[in-house]
C-alpha positions as CSV (number, residue, x, y, z in Angstrom):
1,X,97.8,34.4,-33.2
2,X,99.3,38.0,-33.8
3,X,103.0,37.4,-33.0
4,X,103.8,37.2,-29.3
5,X,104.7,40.9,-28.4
6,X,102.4,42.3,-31.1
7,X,100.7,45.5,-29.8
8,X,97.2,45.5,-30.2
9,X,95.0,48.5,-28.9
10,X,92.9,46.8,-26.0
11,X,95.2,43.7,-24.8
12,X,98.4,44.2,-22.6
13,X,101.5,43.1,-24.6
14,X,102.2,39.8,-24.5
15,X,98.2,39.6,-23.1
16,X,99.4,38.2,-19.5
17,X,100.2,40.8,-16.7
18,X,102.9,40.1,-14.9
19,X,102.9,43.3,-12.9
20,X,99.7,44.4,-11.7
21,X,100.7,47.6,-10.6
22,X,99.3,50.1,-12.5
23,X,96.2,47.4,-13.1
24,X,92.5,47.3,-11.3
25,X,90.0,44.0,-11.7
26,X,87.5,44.1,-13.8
27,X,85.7,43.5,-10.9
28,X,85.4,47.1,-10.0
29,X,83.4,47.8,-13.0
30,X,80.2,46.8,-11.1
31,X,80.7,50.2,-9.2
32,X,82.3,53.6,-9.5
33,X,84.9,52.2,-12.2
34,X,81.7,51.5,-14.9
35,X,80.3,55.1,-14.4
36,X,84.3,55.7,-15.1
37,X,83.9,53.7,-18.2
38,X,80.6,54.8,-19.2
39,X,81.3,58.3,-18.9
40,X,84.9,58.4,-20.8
41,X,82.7,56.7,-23.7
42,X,80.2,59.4,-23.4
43,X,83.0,61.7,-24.0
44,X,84.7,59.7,-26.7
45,X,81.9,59.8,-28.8
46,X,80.0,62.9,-28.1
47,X,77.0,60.4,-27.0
48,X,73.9,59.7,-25.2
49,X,74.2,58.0,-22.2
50,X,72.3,54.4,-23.5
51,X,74.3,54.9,-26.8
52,X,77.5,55.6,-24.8
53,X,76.9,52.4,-22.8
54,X,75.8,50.1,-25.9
55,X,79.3,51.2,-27.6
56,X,81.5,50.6,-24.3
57,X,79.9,47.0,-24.4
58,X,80.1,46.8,-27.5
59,X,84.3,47.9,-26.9
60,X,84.9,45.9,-24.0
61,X,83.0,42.3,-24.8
62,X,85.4,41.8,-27.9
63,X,88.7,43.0,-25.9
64,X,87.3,40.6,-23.3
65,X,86.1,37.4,-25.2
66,X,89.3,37.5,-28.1
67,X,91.8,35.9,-25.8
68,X,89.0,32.7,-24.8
69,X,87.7,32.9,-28.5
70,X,91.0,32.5,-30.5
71,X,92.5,30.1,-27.2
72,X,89.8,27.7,-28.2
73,X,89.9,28.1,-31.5
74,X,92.9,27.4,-32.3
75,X,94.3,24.8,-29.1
76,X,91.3,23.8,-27.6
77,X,92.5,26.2,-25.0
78,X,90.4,28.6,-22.8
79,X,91.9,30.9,-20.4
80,X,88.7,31.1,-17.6
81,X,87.9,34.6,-17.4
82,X,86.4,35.8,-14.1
83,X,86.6,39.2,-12.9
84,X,89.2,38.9,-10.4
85,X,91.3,37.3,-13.1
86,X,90.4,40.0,-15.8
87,X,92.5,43.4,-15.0
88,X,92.5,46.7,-16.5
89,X,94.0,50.0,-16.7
90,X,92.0,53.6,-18.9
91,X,95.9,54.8,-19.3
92,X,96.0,54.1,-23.2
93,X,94.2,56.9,-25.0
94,X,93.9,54.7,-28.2
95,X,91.1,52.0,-27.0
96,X,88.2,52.9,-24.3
97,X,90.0,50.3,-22.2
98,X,93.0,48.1,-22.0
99,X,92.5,44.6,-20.8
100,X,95.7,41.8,-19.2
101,X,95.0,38.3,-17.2
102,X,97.1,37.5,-14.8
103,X,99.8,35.5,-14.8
104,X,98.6,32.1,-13.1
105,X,94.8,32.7,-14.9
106,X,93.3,29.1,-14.7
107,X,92.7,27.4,-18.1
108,X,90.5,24.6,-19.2
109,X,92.1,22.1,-21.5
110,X,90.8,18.5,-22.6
111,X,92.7,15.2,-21.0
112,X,94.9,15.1,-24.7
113,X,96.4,18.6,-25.0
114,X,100.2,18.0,-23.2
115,X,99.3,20.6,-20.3
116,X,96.7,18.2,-19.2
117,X,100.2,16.6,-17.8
118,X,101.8,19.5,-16.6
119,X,100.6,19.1,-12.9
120,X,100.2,22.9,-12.9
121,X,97.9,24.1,-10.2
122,X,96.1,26.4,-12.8
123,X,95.2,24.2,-15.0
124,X,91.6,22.3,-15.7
125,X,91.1,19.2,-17.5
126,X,87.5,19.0,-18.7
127,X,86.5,15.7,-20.7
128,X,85.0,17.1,-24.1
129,X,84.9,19.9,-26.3
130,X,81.7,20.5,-25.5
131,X,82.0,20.6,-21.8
132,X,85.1,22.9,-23.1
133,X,82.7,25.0,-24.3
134,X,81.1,25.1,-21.5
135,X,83.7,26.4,-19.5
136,X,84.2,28.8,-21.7
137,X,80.4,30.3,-21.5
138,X,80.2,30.2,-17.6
139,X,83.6,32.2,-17.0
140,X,82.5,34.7,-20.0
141,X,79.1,35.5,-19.6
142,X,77.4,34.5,-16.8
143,X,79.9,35.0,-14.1
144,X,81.6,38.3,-16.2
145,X,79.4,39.6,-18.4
146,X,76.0,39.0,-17.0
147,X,76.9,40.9,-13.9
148,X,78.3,43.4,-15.9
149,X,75.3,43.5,-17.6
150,X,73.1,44.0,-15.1
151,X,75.1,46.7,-13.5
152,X,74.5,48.6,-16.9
153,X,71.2,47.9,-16.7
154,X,70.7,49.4,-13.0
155,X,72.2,52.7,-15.1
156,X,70.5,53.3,-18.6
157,X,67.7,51.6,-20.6
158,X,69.0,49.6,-22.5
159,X,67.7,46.1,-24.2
160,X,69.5,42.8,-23.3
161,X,69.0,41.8,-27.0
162,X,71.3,44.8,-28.2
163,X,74.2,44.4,-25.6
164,X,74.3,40.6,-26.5
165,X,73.7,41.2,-30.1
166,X,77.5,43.2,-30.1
167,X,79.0,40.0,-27.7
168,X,77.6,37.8,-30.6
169,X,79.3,39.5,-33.3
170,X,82.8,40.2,-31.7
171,X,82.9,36.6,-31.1
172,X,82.3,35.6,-34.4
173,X,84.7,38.8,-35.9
174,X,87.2,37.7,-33.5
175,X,87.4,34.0,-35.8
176,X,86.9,35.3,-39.3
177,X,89.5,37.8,-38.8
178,X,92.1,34.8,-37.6
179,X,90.9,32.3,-40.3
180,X,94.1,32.5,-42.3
181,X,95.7,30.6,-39.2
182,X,93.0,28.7,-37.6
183,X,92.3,24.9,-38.1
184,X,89.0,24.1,-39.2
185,X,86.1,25.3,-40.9
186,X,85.4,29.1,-39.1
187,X,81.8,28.5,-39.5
188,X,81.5,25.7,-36.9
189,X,84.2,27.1,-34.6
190,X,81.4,30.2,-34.7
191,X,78.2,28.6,-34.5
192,X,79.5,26.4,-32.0
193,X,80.4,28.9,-29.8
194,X,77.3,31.4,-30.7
195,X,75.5,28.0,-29.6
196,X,77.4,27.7,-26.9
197,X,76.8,31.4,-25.2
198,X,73.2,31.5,-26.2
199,X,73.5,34.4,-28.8
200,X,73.4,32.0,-32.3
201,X,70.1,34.2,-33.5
202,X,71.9,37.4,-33.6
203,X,73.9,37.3,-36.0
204,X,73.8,35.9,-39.3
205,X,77.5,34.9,-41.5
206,X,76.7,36.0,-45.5
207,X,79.1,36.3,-48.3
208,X,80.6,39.2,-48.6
209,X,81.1,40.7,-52.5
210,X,84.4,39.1,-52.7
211,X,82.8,35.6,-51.4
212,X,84.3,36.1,-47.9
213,X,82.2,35.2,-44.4
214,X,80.9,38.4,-43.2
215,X,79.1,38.9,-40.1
216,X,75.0,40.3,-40.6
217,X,74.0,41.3,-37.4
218,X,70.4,41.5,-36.5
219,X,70.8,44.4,-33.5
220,X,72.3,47.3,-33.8
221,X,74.8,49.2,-31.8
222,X,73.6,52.6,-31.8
223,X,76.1,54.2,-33.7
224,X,73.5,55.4,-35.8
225,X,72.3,58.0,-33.0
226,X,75.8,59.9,-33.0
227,X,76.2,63.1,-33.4
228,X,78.2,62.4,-36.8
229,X,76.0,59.2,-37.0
230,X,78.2,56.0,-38.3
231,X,76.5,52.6,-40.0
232,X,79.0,49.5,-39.4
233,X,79.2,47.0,-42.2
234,X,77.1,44.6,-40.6
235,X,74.4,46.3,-38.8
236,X,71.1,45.3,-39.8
237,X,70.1,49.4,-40.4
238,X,71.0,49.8,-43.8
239,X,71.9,53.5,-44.9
């Protein structure tokens, strides 16, 4: 989607690890590595401890879901993304966090895409695009981010509605921004996966000025409480 060895701030070049050393499973983030997380976004940002959580969620579910979001839409592809098979490394000063999948990650396909063939051990045939879709909610939220989620939870107040509200949104930011070079119509790739994950009623696509899709969200963030207090595009605070 961005060339193969394209360097973006939050994905490992080439987005598969091939050497882990240096890398930790997301895994650990149920323990000492989240207060690690929570408290370099604390720093980051100069903020209070449920606004420096909201934005490391906020940082870490799109980093997290691009790779499954742009995989299905654009191959009907979805690397499955537990938390063993998730790894990550705080060396990178540029993003909160810098996210890889290992090498043999498993990956759903449907019985017509050619790796259905392939015999490889990793790979999972599912029968239709919506049990595709399916796949693709189970490994992402409820046995990555839901745990994740509840470990935050166990830390800081902090509403279910505004963490998922920022998964919702990265999701659907994750297609418009690729809808140059994905098949289809972006607004039912979106919807089907907002459907899919549970999250459709929190954010809203509008035109934009220039009659682009633009995402409206309907929770916020917490930006707003900074210390030099920001307003995204979308939130549903207006300035």
């Amino acid at each position: 989607m961005f060339g193969t060895s394209t360097q973006l701030p939050g994905l490992a070049p080439d987005l598969l690890v091939t050497d882990p050393s240096g890398w930790r499973p997301t895994a650990e983030l149920r323990g000492h590595s989240l207060d690690a997380l929570l408290d370099s976004s604390r720093r980051r940002w100069n903020a209070q401890p449920h606004a420096a959580a909201a934005l490391a969620w906020k940082a870490y579910t799109y980093w997290l879901a691009l790779p499954a979001v742009l995989g299905y839409a654009s191959a009907r592809r979805v690397p499955l993304l537990s938390a063993h098979d998730v790894l990550m490394h705080f060396d990178d000063p540029r993003p909160l966090v810098t996210l890889g999948l290992r090498a043999d990650i498993p990956v759903a396909v449907l019985p017509s895409d050619p790796l259905a063939l392939s015999g490889l051990p990793q790979v999972r045939v599912v029968p239709t695009e919506a049990a595709l879709r399916e796949e693709f909610r189970a490994s992402l939220l409820d046995r990555h981010l839901t745990p994740l989620l509840d470990a935050i939870h166990d830390r800081v107040r902090l509403g279910r509605r505004t963490l998922l509200g920022s998964l919702a949104s990265g999701v659907a930011y994750a297609v418009l921004r690729s809808a140059d070079v994905l098949p289809g119509p972006s607004t039912e790739t979106i919807n089907a996966l907002l459907t899919t994950l549970g999250v459709d009623d929190l954010v809203e696509l509008v035109a934009d000025a220039g009659g682009r899709l633009d995402v409206q969200r309907r929770t916020c963030c917490l930006a707003f409480t900074l210390p030099q207090p920001k307003v995204c595009k979308g939130c549903c605070i207006k300035p």
